[in-house]
Every structure is written in C-alpha cells, then in structure tokens.
PAKOL-518226 format. One line per 8 residues: their letters; for each residue y, x, z of C-alpha. Coordinates in steps of 0.25 Angstrom, whole numbers, plus 2048, in hexadecimal, padded with zeros to 3 digits. Each point is the difference from the previous one (the first is absolute). Layout:
! PAKOL-518226
a = Y,X,Z; ... .
! end
This chain:
! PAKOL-518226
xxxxxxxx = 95E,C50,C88; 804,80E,804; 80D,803,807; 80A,80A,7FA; 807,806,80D; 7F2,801,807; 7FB,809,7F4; 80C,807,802 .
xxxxxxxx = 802,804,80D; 7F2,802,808; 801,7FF,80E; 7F7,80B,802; 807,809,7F8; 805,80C,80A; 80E,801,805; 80A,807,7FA .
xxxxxxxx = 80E,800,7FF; 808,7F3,7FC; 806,803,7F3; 80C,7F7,7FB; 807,7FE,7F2; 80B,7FB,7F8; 800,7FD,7F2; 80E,805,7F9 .
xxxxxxxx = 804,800,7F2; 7F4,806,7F7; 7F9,806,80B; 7FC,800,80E; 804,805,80E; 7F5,803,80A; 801,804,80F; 7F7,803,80B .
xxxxxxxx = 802,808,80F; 803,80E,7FA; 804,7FE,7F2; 808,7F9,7F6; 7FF,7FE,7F2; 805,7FB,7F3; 7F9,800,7F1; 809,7FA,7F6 .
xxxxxxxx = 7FB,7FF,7F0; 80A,807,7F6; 800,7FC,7F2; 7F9,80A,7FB; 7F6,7FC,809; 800,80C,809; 7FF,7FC,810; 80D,805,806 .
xxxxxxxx = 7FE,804,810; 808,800,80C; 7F9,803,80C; 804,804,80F; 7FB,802,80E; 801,7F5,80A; 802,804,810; 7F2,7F9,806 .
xxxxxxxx = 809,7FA,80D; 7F4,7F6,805; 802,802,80F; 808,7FC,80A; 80C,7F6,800; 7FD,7FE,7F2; 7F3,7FC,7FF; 802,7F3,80A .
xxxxxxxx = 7FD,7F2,7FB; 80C,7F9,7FB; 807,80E,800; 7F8,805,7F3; 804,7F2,7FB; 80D,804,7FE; 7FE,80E,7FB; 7F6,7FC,7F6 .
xxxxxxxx = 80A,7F7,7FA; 80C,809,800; 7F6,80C,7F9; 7FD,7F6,7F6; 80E,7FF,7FD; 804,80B,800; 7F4,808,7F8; 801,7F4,7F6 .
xxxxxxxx = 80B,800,7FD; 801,80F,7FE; 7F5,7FF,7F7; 806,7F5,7F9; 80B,808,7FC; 7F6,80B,7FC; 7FB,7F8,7F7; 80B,7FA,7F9 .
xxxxxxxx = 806,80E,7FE; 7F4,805,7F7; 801,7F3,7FA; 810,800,7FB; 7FB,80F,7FC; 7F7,7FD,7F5; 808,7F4,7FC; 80B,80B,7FD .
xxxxxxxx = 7F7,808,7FA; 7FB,7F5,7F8; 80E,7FB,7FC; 803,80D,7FB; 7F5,803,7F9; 800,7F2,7F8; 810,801,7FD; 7FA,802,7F2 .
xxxxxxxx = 7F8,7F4,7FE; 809,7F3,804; 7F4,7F8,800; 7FA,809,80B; 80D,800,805; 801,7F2,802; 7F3,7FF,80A; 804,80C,809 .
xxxxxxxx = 80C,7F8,801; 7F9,7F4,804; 7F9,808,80B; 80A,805,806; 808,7F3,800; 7F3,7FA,807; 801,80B,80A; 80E,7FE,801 .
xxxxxxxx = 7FC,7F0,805; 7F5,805,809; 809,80A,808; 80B,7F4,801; 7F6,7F6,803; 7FB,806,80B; 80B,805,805; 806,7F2,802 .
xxxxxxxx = 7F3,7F8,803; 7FE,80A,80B; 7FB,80C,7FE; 7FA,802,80D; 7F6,7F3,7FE; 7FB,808,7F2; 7FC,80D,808; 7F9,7F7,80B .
xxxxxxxx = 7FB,7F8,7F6; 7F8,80D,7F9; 800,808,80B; 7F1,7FF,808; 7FA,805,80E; 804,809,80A; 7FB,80F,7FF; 7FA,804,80F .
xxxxxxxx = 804,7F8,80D; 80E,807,800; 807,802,7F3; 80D,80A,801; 806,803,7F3; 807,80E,7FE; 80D,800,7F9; 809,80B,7FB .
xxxxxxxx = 80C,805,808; 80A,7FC,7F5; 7F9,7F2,7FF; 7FE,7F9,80E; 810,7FC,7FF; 7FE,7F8,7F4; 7F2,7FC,805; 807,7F8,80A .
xxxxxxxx = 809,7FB,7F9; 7F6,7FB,7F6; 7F6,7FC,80D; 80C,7F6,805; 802,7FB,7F3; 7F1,7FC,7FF; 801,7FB,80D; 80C,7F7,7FE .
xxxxxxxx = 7F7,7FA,7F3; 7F4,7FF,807; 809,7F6,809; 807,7FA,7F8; 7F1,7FB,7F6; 7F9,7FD,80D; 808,7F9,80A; 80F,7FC,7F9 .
xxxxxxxx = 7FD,7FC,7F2; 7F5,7F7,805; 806,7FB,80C; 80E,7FC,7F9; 7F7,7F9,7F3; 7F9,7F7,80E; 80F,7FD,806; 804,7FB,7F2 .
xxxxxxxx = 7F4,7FA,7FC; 800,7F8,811; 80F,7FD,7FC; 800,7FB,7F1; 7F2,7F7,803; 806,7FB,80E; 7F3,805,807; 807,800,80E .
xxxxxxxx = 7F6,80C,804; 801,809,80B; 805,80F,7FD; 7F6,805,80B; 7F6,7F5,7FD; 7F2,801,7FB; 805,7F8,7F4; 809,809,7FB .
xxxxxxxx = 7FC,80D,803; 7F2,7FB,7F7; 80B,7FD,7F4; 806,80C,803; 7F2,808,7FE; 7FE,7F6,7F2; 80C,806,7FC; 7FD,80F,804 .
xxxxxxxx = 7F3,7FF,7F7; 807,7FA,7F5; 80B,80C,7FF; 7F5,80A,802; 7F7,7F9,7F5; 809,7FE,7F6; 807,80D,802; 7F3,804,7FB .
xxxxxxxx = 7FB,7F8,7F5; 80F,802,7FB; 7FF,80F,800; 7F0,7FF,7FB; 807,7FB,7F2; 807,80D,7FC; 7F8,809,7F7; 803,80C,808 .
xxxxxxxx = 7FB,7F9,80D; 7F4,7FB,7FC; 7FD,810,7FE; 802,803,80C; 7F7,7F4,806; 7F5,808,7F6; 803,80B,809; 801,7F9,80C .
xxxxxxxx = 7F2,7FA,7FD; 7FB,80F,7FD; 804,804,80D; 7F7,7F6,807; 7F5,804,7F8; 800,80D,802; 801,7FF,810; 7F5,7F6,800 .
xxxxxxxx = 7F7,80B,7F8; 806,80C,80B; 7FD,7F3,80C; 7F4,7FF,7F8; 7FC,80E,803; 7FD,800,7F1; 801,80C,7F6; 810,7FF,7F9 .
xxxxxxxx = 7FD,7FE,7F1; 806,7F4,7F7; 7F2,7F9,801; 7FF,7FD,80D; 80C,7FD,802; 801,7F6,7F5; 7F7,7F8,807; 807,7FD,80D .
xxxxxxxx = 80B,7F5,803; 80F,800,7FE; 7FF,7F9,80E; 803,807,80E; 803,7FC,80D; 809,80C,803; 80A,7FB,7F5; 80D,800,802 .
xxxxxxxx = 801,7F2,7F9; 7F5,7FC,80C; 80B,805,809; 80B,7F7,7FC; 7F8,7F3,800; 7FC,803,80F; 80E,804,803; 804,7F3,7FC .
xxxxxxxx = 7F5,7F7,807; 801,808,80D; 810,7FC,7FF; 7FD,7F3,7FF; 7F6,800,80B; 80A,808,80A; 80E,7F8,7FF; 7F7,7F2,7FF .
xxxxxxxx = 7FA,805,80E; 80D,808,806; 80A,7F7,7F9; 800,7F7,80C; 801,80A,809; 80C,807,7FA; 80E,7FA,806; 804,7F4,7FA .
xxxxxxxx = 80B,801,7F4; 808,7F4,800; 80C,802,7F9; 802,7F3,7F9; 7FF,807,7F4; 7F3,800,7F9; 803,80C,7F6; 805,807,80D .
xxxxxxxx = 7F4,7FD,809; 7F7,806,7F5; 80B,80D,7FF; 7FE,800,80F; 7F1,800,801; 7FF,80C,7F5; 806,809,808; 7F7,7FD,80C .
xxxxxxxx = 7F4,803,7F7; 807,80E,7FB; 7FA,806,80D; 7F1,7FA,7FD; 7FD,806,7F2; 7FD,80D,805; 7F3,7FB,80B; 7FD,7F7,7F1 .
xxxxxxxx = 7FE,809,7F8; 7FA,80A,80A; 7F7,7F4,803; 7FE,7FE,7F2; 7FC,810,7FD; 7F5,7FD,80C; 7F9,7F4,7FB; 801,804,7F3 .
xxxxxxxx = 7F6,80D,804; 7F8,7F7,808; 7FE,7F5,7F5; 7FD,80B,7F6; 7F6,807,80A; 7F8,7F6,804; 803,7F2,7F9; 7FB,806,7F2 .
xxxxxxxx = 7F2,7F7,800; 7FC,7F5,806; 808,7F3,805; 80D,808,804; 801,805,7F2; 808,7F5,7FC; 80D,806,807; 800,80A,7F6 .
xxxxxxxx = 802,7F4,7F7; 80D,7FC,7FF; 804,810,7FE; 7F5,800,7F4; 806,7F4,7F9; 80C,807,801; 7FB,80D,7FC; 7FB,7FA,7F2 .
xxxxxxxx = 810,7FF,7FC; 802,80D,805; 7F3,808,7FA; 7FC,800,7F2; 7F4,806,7FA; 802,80D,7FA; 7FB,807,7F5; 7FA,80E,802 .
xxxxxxxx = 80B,80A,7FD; 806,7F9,80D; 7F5,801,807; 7FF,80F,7FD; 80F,801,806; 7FA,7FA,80D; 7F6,808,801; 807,80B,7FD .
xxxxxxxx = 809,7FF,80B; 7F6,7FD,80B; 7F8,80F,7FC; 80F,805,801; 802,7FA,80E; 7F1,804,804; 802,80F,7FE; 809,802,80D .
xxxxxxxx = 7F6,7F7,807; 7F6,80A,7FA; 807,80B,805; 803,805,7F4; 80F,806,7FC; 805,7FC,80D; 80F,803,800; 80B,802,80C .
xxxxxxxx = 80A,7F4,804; 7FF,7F9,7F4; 7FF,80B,7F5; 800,7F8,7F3; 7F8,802,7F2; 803,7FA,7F2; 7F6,804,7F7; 7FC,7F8,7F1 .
xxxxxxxx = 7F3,7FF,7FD; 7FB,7FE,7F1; 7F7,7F5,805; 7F7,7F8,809; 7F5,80A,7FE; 808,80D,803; 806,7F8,80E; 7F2,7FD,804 .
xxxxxxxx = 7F9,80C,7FE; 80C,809,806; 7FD,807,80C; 80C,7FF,805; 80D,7FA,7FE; 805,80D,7FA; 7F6,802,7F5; 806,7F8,7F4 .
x = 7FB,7FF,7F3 .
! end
C-alpha cells in the first residue's frame, strides 16, 4: 500500500523556502519568508487578491531555537487573523450585493437571508469558543527560520491589543479550563489526588484534549465551517504539490493528502502532550501549595505554570519541525499520528474551485520569492482576477485579466 505524505513530499526534492497557510472564509491565506498572500473566491467567481511584502529577518537573535518558536506563533496570529478579516469583508460585500439585488424576489430573499444569519452564527461562535483556537486550528507551518510580520503604523496599537487578547484565550483553553474541569471532577468523585502529582496533571491533560477536540468536532458542524475545512484541506494540498517540487495545476494537486505535519491542528495536540509531560516531571519540583483548600491549591499552582508556557510552546514549535523533518517514514512516523487523527476533524476534501483558490494563492506568494514585483516596506496590491487561468498565467501580480 502506498503512503500518501510520502508521495507527497519527497525527501529528495531540493530546498526551498518553508511556505505556510491558513484557510479563511472562501479562500486561502499563504505566507512564505518575503511574501504574503491572500486569494479569496467572490460570487461571481472572480479571485479577489491581496498581496504584500514581507521583511526576510531570518538572522540573528531571531532565528535562535526556542526564540523562532514564539515568533512563528505570534506571526501566525497576527497575519491570520488579518486575513480572516480580509476574508469576511468581501464575504459581507457580496452578501449585500446579493440582498440587494434579490429584494425583488422574496423567495431569493429568503436564502440570502439564511446566509447571512449563518455567517452571523459563525462570527459569534468563534468569537466565544475562542477565536484564537480557529486560527491555530487552520493556520499551518512556519514560513523560513524567523518569521517577522510587517504591520502598518495605524495598526500595531490595535495588534496588540488583539495579541494579548489572543494570548489571554490561549490561556485560558490550554491551562484554566482544563485544570479547573480536573479540580472539580478530583473534588466531586473524592479522588484524593495530588494537584502537582502525576495523577492529576494526566487528568488534566484528558481534559485538555477533550476541550480541544470537541471545540473542534462542534465548530466542524456548522455549514460555513465545514467550508473553510475544504479550504483548509486545499491548503495542504497544494504545499504538498510545491514540497512535492511538482508543477501547480489541479491535477496534481488533487492527488495529494489533506494531511501535514506542519498543521497547526498538529501544533495543538503536541502542545498538549508536552504540557502534560512538563508539570507531570516539574510538578514536584515546583514549591509545595498547601493551603488547605483544594480549589486554592489548584488556583495557586496555575499561576506557577504562567511563567512555563512560553519554553512549551517554543519547545512544541521545535519538535514539531523536527518530527515533520525527519519522522515522515519509517517507525518514528507514528508521532505525527495523533496530530493526523486530529487533522481529519480539522481537513476536509475539497472540491476543485478550492483547490484552484490554493493554488492560486501560493503562485501569488511565489512571485516575490521569484523576484518578481518586489515592493518597498510592505507595498500592498489588490488586484481581481477573472479566473484561475488568468492568476496562473500572469506574469506578475499586476497583470489582471
């Protein structure tokens, strides 16, 4: 029996840049060590551009172990989120469009309105599930050893903002929820466990996985999710068939995985099992917290994990390169399998108009690499092209059709 992620990515295929991705609502975002780039379907079936340089910082400071961890992780964020927003923009623009055209015909009427109240429920879902879990979720790789995402002036205060607020859900999802579900469910079934003892910190990572999964077999319900899953799939297509040193056309891309260890639903799973590993082994370690009060001993020993989840998820950012590098065949290649399991909620197969989106937006990102159009500090372009055709066979990014 073949295997699909060796087909897909060739070990003797020549280096190149990493190129990472995020699926975002009817389209795809790509990124890679110069450029990024988002291609976003409009009704009328036209592929709507945005495309922008990226400052190439991979020396120095920035490119050491552990540190690239962290940057990669706030790039992702930030640039996700961005092109999330993108996204939902051109969306609500041909949903008015639509409305407006269709006032006319109430039965017409009646579906548009249906759309947007199911866009409607997606915004306010994500939104208080944890919208920061959705981008890692769809959001894959890291583009080069040191990502650094350029921002506009009039932006970086919101960015922050938004970056703390991320921060503070990424918290609370990976460490509070799951460790105040452990204290009640060690109180309510008299369990007598230790809060720093390997007992209760394996609860705690049960309980981690259990929020993390059925956050995302809850979101994977919703119409408009399962879309961008498509998408999400068509993304790791298409940088399977780039890894793949293969030609970018539908074909070949069709024939690869929706699988890839550089997910960013990979990322979460390992961040969960390498917490559970750390405070099981530093637990003891750590002062002891005996309060007398068990909900106040947990409380207590949440605030002396704050300062760990930093070297984690840096840690995390690290092997997950190393597992995707080296662990892809052979024995080692079942560590990639709890990320793959996962990645089967998280990925579904597209159809070929989403694959054409990801396509398109990789030969979008690839022209700054290629040196073509190269702008100064982060000169953006929107252009609309008519089609998949007229992106591919374009030049250069300013060459619409």
């Amino acid at each position: 029996m073949s295997d699909p992620y060796r087909e897909a990515v060739s070990a003797e295929a020549p280096k190149r840049p990493y190129i990472g991705g995020q699926a975002v609502l009817e389209g795809v975002m790509m990124r890679s060590p110069t450029s990024f780039a988002v291609v976003v379907r409009r009704r009328d079936g036209s592929l709507h551009v945005r495309e922008r340089s990226m400052p190439d910082a991979r020396s120095g400071f920035a490119r050491l172990p552990l540190v690239r961890g962290v940057a990669s992780l706030v790039e992702s964020l930030k640039l996700g989120g961005e092109a999330l927003r993108f996204s939902g923009d051109l969306m609500e623009r041909d949903l008015e469009l639509e409305e407006a055209e269709e006032k006319a015909k109430a039965q017409k009427a009646k579906a548009a309105a249906k759309v947007s109240s199911m866009l409607g429920a997606l915004a306010g879902l994500v939104r208080a599930i944890g919208y920061t879990l959705f981008l890692l979720t769809a959001a894959d790789g890291d583009a080069g050893d040191a990502p650094t995402p350029a921002a506009d002036a009039e932006k970086k205060q919101g960015g922050k903002a938004s970056m703390w607020i991320m921060g503070a859900v990424m918290v609370v999802f990976l460490v509070a929820l799951p460790q105040l579900a452990a204290t009640e469910a060690n109180q309510r079934f008299r369990l007598g466990l230790d809060v720093q003892g390997p007992s209760f910190q394996a609860m705690t990572g049960a309980f981690k996985l259990l929020i993390v999964v059925g956050y995302m077999l809850a979101i994977r319900r919703m119409e408009a999710i399962r879309r961008v899953f498509q998408y999400h799939g068509a993304e790791h297509k298409t940088i399977s068939t780039y890894e793949a040193n293969e030609e970018l056309t539908v074909a070949n891309a069709r024939a690869k995985t929706t699988l890839h260890p550089r997910c960013g639903t990979t990322f979460l799973i390992m961040i969960v099992m390498v917490s559970v590993l750390v405070f099981t082994a530093i637990g003891g370690f750590l002062p002891r917290i005996e309060t007398g009060n068990a909900r106040l001993d947990s409380a207590v020993f949440f605030l002396e994990k704050l300062p760990f989840l930093p070297l984690i998820t840096a840690f995390t950012f690290e092997l997950q390169r190393f597992v995707a590098r080296f662990c892809t065949t052979g024995p080692l290649r079942v560590l990639l399998w709890p990320g793959f399991l996962c990645q089967k909620i998280t990925t579904i197969e597209p159809d070929d108009d989403q694959l054409e989106v990801a396509l398109a937006s990789l030969r979008v990102t690839l022209f700054r690499e290629e040196g073509i159009e190269r702008g100064e500090g982060g000169e953006k372009a929107d252009v609309r092209y008519a089609s998949f055709d007229a992106i591919m066979k374009s030049p250069n990014l300013r060459r619409a059709a």
